[in-house]
C-alpha positions in Angstrom: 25.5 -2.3 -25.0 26.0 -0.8 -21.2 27.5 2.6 -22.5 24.4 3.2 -25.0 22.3 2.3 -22.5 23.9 4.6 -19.9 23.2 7.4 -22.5 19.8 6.7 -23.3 19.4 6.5 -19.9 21.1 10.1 -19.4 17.8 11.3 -22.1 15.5 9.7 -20.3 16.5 11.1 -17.0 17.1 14.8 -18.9 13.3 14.7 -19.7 11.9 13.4 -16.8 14.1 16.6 -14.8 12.9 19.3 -17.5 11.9 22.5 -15.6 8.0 23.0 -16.0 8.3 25.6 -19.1 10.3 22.9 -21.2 12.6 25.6 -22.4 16.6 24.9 -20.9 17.7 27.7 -18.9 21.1 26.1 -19.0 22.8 26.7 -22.3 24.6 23.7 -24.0 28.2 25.7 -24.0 28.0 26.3 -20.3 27.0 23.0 -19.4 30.7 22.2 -21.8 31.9 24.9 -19.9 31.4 23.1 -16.2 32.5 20.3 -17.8 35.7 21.3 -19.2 36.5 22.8 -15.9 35.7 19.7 -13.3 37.3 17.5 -15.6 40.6 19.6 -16.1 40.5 20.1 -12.2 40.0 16.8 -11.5 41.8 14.5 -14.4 40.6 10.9 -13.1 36.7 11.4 -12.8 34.4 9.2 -13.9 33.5 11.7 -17.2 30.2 9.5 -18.0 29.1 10.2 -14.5 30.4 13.7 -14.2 28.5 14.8 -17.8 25.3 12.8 -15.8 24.9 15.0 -12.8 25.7 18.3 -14.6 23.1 17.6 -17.2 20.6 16.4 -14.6 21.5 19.7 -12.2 21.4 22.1 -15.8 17.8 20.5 -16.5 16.4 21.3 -13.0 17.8 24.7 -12.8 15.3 27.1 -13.0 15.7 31.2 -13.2 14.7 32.0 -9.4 18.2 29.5 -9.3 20.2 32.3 -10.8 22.8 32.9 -13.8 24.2 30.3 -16.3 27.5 31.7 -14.6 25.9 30.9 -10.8 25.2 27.4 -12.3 28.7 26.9 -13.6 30.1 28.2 -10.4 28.2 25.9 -8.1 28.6 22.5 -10.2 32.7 23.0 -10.4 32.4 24.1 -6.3 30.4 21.5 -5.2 31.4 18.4 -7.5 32.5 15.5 -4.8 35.4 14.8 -7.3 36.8 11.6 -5.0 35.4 8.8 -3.1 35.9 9.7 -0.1 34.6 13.3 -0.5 31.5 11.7 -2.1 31.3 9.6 0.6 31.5 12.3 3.2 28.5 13.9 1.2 26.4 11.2 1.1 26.9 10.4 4.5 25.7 13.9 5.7 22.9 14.4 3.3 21.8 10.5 4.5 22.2 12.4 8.0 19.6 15.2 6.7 17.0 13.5 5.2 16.5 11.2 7.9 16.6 13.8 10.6 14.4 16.2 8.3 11.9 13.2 7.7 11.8 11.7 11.1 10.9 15.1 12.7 7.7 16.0 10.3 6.5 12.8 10.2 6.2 12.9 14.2 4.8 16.1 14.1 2.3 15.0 11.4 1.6 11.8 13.4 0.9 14.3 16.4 -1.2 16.3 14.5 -3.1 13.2 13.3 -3.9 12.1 16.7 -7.6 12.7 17.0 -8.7 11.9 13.5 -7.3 8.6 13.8 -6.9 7.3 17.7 -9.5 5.8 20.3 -8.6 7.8 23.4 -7.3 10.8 22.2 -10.5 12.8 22.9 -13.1 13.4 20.3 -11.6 15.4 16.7 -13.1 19.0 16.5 -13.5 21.1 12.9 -10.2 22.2 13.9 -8.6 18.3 14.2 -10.0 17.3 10.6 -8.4 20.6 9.1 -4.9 19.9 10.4 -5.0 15.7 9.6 -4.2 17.1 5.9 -1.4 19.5 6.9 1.9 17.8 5.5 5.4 19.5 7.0 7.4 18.1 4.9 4.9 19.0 1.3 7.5 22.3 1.0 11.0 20.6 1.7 12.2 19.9 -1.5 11.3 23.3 -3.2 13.0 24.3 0.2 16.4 22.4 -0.8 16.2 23.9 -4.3 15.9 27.3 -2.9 19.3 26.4 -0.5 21.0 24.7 -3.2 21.0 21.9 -1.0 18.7 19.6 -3.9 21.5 20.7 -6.6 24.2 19.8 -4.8 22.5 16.1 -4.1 21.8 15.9 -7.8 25.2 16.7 -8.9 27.0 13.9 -7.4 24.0 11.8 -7.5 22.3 11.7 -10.3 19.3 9.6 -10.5 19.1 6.3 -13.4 16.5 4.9 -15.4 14.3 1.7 -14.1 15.9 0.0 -16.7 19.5 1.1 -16.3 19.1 0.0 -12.8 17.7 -3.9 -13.7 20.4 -4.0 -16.1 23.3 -1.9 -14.1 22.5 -3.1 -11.2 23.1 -6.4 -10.9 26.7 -5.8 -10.7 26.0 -2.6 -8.1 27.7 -2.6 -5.0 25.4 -2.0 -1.7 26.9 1.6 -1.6 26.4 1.8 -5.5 22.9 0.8 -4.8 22.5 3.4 -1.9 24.1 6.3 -4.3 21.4 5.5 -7.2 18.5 5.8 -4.4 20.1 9.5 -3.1 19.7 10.4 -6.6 15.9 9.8 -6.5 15.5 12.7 -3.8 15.6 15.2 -6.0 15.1 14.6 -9.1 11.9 16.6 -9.8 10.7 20.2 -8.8 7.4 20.0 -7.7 5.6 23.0 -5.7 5.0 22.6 -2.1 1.9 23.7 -2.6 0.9 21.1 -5.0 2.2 18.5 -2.6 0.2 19.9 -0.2 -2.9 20.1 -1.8 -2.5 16.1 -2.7 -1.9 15.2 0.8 -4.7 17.4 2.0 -7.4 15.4 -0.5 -6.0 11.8 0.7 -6.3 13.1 4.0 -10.1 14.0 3.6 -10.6 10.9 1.8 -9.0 8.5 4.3 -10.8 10.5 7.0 -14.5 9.6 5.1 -13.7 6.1 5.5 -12.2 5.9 8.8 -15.8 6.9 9.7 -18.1 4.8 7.4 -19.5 2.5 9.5 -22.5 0.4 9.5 -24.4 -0.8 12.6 -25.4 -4.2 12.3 -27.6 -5.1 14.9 -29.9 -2.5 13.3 -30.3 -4.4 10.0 -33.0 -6.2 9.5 -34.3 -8.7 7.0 -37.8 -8.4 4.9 -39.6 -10.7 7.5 -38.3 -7.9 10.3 -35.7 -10.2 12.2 -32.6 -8.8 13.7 -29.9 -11.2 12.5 -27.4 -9.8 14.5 -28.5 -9.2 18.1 -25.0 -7.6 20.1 -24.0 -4.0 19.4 -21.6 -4.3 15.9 -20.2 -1.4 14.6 -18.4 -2.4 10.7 -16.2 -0.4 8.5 -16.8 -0.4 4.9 -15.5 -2.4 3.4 -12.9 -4.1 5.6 -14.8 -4.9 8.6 -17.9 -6.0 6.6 -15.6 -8.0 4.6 -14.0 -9.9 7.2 -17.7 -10.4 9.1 -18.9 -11.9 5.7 -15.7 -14.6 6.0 -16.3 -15.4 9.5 -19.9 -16.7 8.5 -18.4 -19.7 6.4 -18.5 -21.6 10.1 -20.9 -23.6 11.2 -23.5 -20.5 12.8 -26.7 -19.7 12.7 -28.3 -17.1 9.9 -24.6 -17.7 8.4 -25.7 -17.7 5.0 -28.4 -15.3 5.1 -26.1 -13.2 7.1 -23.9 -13.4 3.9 -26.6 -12.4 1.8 -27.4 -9.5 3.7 -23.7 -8.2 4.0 -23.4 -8.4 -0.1 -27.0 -6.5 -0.3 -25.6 -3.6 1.8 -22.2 -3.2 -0.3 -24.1 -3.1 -3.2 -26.2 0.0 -2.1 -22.5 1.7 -1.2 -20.9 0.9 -4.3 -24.2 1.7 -6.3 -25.0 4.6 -3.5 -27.9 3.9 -3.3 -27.5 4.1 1.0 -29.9 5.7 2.9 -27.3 8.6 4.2 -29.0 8.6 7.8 -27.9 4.7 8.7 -23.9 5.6 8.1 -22.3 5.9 11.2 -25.8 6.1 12.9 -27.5 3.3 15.3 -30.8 5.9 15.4 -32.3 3.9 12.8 -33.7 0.6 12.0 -32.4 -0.8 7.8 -34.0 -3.0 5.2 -30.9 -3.6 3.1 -33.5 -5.3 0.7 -36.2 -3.1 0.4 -33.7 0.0 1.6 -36.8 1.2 3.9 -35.8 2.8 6.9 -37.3 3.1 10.1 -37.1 4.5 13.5 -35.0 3.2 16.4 -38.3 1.3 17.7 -39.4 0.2 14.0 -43.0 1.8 14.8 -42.7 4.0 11.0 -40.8 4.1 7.8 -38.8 7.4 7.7 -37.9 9.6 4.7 -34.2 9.4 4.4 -32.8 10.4 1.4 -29.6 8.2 -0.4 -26.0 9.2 0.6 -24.5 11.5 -2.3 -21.9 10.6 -4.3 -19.6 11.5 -1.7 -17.4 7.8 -2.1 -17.1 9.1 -6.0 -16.6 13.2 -5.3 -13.4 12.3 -2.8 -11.7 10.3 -6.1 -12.0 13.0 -8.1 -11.2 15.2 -5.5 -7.4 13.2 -5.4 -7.5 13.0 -9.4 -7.5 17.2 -9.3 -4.9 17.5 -7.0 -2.7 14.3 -9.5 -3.1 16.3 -12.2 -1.6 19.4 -10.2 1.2 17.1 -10.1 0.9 15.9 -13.9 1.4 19.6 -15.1 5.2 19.2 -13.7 5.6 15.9 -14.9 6.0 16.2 -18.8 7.6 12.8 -18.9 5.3 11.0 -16.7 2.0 13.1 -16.9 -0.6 11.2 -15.4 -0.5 9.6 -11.4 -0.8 6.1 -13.5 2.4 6.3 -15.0 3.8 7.1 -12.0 2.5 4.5 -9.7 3.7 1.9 -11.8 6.8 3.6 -13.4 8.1 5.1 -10.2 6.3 3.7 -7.2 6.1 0.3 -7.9 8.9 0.3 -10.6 6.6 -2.4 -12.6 5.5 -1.5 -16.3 1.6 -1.6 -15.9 1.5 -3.4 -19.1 3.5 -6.6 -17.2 1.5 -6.3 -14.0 -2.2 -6.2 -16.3 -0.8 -9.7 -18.2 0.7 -11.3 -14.1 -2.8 -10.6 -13.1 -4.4 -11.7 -16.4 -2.7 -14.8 -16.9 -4.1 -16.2 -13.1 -7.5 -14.9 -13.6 -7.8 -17.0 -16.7 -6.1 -20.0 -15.8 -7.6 -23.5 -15.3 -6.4 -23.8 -11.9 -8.8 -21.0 -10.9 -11.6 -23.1 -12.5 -10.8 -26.3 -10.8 -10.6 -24.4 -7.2 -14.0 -22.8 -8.1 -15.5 -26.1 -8.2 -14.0 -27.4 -5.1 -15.3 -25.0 -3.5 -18.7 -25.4 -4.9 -18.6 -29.3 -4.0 -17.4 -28.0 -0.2 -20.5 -25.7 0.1 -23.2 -28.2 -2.2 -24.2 -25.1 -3.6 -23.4 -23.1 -7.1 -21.3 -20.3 -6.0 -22.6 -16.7 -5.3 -20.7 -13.5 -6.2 -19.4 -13.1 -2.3 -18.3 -16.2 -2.2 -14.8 -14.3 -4.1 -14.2 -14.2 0.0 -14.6 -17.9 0.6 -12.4 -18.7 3.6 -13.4 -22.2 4.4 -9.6 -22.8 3.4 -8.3 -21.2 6.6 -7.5 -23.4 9.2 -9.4 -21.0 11.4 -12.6 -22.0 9.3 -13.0 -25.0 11.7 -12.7 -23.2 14.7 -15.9 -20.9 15.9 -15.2 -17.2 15.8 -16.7 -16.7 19.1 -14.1 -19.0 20.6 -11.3 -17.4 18.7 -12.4 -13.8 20.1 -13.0 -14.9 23.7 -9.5 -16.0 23.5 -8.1 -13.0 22.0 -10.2 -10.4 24.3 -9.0 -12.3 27.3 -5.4 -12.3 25.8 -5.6 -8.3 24.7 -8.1 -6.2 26.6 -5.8 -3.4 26.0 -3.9 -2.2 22.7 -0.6 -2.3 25.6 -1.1 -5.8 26.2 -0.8 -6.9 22.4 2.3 -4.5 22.6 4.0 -6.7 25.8 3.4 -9.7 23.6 5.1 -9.2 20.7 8.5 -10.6 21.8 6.6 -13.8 22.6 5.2 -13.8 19.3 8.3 -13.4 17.4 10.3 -16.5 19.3 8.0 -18.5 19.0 8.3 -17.4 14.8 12.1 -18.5 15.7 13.9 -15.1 16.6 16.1 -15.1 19.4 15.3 -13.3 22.7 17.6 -10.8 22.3 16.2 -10.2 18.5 12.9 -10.2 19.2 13.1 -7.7 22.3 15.3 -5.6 20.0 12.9 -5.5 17.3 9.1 -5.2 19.8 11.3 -2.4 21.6 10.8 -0.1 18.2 7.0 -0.8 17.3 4.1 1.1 19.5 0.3 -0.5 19.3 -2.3 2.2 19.3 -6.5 1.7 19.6 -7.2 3.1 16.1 -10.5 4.4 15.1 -10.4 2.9 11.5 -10.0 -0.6 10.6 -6.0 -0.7 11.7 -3.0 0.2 9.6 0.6 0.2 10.1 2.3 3.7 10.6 6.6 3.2 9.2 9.9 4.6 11.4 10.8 7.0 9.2 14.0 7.6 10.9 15.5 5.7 14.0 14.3 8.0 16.6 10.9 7.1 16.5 8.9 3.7 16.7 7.0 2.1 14.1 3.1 2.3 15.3 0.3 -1.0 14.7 -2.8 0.1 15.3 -6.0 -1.6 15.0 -9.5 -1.4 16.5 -10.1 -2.8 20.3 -13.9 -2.1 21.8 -14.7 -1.7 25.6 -14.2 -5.8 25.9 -10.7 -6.0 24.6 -9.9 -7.1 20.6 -12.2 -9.7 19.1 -10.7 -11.8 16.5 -11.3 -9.8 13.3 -9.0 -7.1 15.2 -6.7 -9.4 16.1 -6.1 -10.8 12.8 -5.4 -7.3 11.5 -2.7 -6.6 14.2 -1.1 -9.5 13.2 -1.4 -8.5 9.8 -0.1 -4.9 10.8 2.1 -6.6 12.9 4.1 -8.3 9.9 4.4 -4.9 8.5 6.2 -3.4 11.1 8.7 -6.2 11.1 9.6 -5.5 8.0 9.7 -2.2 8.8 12.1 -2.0 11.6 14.5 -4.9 10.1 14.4 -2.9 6.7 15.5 0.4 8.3 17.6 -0.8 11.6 19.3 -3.6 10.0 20.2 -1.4 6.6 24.2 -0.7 5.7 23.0 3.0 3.7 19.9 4.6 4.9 19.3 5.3 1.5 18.1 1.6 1.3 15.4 1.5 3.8 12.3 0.3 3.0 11.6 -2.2 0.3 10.9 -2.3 -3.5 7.5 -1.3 -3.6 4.1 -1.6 -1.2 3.5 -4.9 -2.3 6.4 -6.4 -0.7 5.5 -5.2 3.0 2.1 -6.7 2.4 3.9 -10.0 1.4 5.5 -9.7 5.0 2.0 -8.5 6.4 0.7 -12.1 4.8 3.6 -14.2 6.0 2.6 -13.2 9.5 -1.1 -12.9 8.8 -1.0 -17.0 7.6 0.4 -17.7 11.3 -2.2 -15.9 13.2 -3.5 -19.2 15.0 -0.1 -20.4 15.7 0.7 -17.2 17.4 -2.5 -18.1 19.3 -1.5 -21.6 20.5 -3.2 -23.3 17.8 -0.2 -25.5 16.6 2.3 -24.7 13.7 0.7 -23.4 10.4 2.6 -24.4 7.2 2.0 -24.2 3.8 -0.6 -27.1 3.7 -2.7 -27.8 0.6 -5.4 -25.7 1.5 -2.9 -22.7 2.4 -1.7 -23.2 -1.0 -6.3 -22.7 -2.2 -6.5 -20.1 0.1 -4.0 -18.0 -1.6 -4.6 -18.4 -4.9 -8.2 -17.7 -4.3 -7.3 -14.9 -2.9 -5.1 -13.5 -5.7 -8.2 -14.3 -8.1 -10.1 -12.0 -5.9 -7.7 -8.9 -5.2 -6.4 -9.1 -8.7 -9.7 -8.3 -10.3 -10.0 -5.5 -7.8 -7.0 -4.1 -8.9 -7.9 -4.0 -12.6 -10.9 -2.1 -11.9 -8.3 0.4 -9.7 -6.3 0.4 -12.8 -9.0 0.8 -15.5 -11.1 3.8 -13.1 -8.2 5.9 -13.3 -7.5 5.1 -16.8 -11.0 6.3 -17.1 -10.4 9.7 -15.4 -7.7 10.5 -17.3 -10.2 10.0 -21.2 -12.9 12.0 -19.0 -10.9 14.5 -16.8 -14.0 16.8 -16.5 -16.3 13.8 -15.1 -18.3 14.9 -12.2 -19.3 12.2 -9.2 -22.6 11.1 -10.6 -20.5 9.8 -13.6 -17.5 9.0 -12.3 -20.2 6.3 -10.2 -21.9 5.3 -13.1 -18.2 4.5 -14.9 -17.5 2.5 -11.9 -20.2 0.4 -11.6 -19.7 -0.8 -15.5 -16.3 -1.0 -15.3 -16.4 -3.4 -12.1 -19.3 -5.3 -14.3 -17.4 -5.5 -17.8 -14.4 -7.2 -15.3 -16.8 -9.4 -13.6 -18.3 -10.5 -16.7 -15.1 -11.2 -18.1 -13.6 -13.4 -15.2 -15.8 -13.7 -12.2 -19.6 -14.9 -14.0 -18.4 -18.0 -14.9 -17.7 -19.2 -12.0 -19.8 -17.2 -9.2 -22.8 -16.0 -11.6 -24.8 -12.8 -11.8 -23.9 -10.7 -15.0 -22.9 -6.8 -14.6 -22.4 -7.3 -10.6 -20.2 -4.3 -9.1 -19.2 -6.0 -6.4 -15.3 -5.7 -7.1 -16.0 -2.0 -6.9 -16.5 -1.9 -2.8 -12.5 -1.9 -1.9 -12.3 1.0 0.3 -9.0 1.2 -1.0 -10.4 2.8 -4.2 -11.6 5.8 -2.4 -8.5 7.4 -0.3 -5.4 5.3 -1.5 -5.3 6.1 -5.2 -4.3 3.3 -7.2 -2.6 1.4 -4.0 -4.5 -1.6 -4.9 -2.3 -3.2 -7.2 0.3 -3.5 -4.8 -2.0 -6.4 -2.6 -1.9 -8.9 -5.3 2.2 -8.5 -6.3 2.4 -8.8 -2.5 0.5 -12.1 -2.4 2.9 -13.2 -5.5 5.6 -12.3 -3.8 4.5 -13.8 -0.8 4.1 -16.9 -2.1 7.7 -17.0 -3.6 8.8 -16.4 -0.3 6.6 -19.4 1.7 8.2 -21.7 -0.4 11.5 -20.5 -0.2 10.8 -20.2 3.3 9.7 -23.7 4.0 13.1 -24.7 2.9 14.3 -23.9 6.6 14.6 -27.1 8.7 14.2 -24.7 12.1 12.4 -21.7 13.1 15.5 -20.2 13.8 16.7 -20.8 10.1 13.2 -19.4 9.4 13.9 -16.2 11.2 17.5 -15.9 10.0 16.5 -16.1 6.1 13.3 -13.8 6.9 15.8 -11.1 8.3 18.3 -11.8 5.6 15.9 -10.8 2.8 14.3 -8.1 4.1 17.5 -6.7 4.5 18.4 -5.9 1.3 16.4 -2.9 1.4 15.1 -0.4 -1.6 16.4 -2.2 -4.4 14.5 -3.0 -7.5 11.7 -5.5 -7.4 13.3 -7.5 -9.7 16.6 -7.4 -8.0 15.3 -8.0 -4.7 13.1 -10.7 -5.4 16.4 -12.7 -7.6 18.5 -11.9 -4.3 15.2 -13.2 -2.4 14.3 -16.5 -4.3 16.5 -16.6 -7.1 14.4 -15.7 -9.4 11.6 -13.1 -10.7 7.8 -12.4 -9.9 6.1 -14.9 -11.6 2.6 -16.5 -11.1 3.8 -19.8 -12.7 4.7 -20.9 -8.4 1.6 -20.7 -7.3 0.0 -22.4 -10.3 2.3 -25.1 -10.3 1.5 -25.6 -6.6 -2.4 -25.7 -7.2 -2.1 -28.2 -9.5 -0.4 -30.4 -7.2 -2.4 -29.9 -4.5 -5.7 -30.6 -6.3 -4.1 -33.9 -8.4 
């Protein structure tokens, strides 16, 4: 069963590395030809392996490569045919990709600067050109052009998702580390392709860095100022989170709800006055959407924000299906997100998602909530966080605490060691780790920036105004703080760099959640464990990120039926979309047929289809809190946390059986809501 699967597996990779034209430059008998001659040189070679890389290295060769004879000589000269030559090769290619990577990712980082720091002066035209500028979007057609790429792919050759579920489970760590090398390469993309992708994210993510609306100049149809400080929110996160904190005991805290909801459903609808983005010169009636003047004295003529949200998606899907045309066996950014990225079928991650959005449990949580609020549930209230043990504790206290602990994005940095002992790392472990992460003032809501190599420091940054960070910044960093954990421990504590990283995204946001469950207790609030309402709080959570995602999933399915869809229609597709969803999962419980509310993720716009990795994150994180709770000490905590994240880039399901003992599976988390609410 292996060996037929091994050379289906050697098809499937033979498609997926078919030069653009689809038409072999190698010839079968020279590809027997390289064959006959390694294996006659070299008697003892693995010959399944061997006829593997040769076929993967014949179906990547292109004619700027040179001669069936150049092909035949290079595969013969360069096969690795023992394992110590092949481990002298991997080491120094391991050695190249990590200097190569670590050096334009701090030049990009450099570049970035402006466009995404407080403090680094304000970005000129000449800032937002260069944030899309990718140094590394030509090094692989560069490696092609050395040979370098060919080499790697000869005595690497990459293997099929499946091949490495099934194969892999009897892998070695340096078997493991030898499939990943053979991922490198294994397409031939143009750099200028590449480039053009990164150069539309980079636009996108710049858009939203700067959407922000000013709340103490919204006002409600009687003409009060619900909000009476200066408040600057990003859409969607910071409006979001504002919209959560309101489920304490303030005043307004309900109507402040209501108003928050009113203005995401002018973004997603765009149907926002364009002059009160980013701009505190006018006074807004989210209700009516009649603007005003600074001193409210006339209504002003102010024309709706184009579809700009909508233009910068299709402005990504142009430069994916650049990408697509080089792709024959994965020819649409969908296949690969799921296929490759995530290394998920979508068709298993649609029925995860499906099964909790549909289940009872979700139902009986709805209505304790409802009986906790003596109200029927409104649309927003998919963010209820009266759950959180923070939902007890006033917001203001929480951010007079945090501004007096971290004025300064450096004083968050000193603390980190103290943080992570009191999580149960040792001194030594904790200083080792803090000593590799930088926190930076950022001018979006916050995000964590990976060490791509081991010469330069992870980065957290998140937002800090002129009186220090207020809680909702706070609770990002610590968020963004769980990623760079995982990020240093997966790259400094790895056998093979190969095996750096994790699985997929959603497995640095499980380590992002572990920490972000434990922001109070990293705040002197006492221990937070996984209590019965921790156990609500996720799973409502899930139910509200998973329908998010299916509306990520089903827009881009979308694009791809109607690849000539302009903005206007690409908005209108969105807006029914996130209605046909709601009205599928979310009206019976929170009301309102057609509501578009799950299209306001931010996420949508410049991160293109990086939405389904939250929810498998929150999965995943769950799997992990109760295998976690199995610790008697937070030092056995902080040994077991270290000891999964460890394993590195293996498959989701590998890592996940060698994490928990078993696969991703919502059946946890429903089998701990019905205890909890029995």
């Amino acid at each position: 069963m292996k060996k037929g699967l091994i050379i289906a597996g050697i098809m499937t990779i033979l498609m997926a590395c078919q030069n653009q034209s689809n038409t072999p430059m190698i010839s079968e008998a020279s590809i027997q030809q390289a064959l006959t001659s390694i294996v006659q040189s070299h008697p003892n070679v693995d010959s399944l392996l061997t006829e593997r890389g040769v076929r993967q290295v014949a179906a990547l060769w292109q004619q700027t490569d040179g001669t069936e004879a150049d092909f035949v000589e290079l595969v013969t000269t360069h096969y690795a045919a023992t394992a110590e030559e092949r481990k002298v090769l991997f080491d120094r290619l391991s050695y190249i990709l990590e200097q190569c990577g670590q050096s334009a990712d701090l030049l990009n980082n450099t570049l970035q600067e402006p466009t995404t720091l407080v403090g680094k002066g304000e970005p000129c035209v000449v800032d937002w050109i260069i944030s899309g500028y990718s140094p590394i979007a030509h090094f692989t057609e560069d490696m092609f052009a050395n040979k370098l790429a060919h080499i790697c792919v000869l005595n690497f050759p990459s293997y099929t998702l499946e091949e490495k579920n099934l194969l892999g489970q009897e892998w070695t760590r340096q078997e493991w580390a030898y499939a990943r090398m053979g991922e490198v390469f294994n397409t031939r993309i143009p750099g200028s392709v590449y480039a053009h992708s990164s150069q539309a994210m980079s636009e996108a993510e710049n858009y939203i860095a700067g959407y922000n609306i000013m709340m103490h100049c919204l006002r409600n149809e009687e003409g009060e100022q619900l909000w009476q400080e200066p408040m600057a929110l990003l859409s969607h996160w910071n409006l979001r989170d504002e919209l959560k904190s309101n489920y304490a005991n303030i005043p307004n805290a309900h109507e402040k709800q209501e108003m928050i909801y009113q203005v995401m459903l002018r973004i997603i609808r765009q149907e926002i006055p364009e002059c009160v983005v980013n701009n505190a010169d006018y006074i807004w009636h989210p209700f009516s959407n009649n603007v005003q003047d600074i001193k409210g004295s006339k209504n002003q003529e102010c024309g709706r924000e184009p579809d700009t949200r909508y233009q910068k998606i299709i402005d990504i899907f142009h430069a994916m299906q650049q990408i697509d045309t080089y792709r024959p066996d994965a020819p649409s950014h969908v296949l690969r997100t799921f296929n490759e990225d995530l290394e998920i079928p979508q068709s298993e991650i649609e029925s995860l998602f499906i099964q909790l959005l549909q289940s009872d449990e979700i139902k009986a949580v709805a209505q304790i909530i409802r009986e906790r609020l003596g109200r029927d549930l409104r649309p927003y209230d998919i963010w209820y966080d009266g759950f959180k043990s923070r939902s007890s504790v006033s917001e203001d206290l929480l951010t007079s605490q945090t501004q007096s602990r971290y004025p300064t994005a450096k004083a968050f940095e000193k603390d980190m060691p103290r943080m992570l002992t009191d999580l149960g790392f040792s001194q030594d472990k904790a200083q080792e780790i803090a000593a590799h992460i930088v926190v930076e003032a950022a001018r979006g809501s916050g995000h964590a920036r990976p060490c791509v190599g081991r010469n330069q420091p992870a980065r957290l940054r998140t937002r800090i105004n002129d009186k220090g960070m207020d809680y909702k910044g706070y609770n990002i960093a610590v968020h963004e703080f769980g990623h760079n954990v995982e990020e240093v421990i997966s790259l400094y504590d790895i056998d093979y760099y190969t095996l750096a990283g994790i699985p997929n995204t959603g497995f640095t946001e499980a380590s992002a959640f572990l920490f972000q469950q434990r922001d109070l207790q990293l705040l002197g609030h006492g221990k937070q464990i996984m209590s019965r309402d921790a156990t609500l709080d996720i799973i409502w959570s899930m139910y509200e990120i998973m329908g998010v995602s299916l509306v990520d999933m089903a827009m881009w399915q979308w694009l791809y039926d109607n690849p000539k869809a302009n903005a206007a229609q690409l908005r209108e597709a969105v807006i029914a979309i996130a209605g046909d969803i709601w009205n599928k999962y979310y009206a019976p419980l929170l009301g309102e047929q057609d509501c578009p509310l799950l299209g306001i993720y931010s996420h949508m716009i410049g991160y293109a289809l990086y939405l389904p990795g939250y929810p498998i994150g929150q999965l995943v994180q769950f799997q992990l809190e109760e295998h976690l709770a199995k610790c008697e000490t937070p030092a056995e905590f902080a040994q077991e946390y270290t000891r999964i994240y460890q394993q590195g880039k293996l498959t989701p399901d590998a890592w996940m059986r060698g994490a928990v003992g078993e696969a991703i599976s919502v059946e946890p988390i429903l089998k701990a809501v019905r205890k909890a609410i029995n």
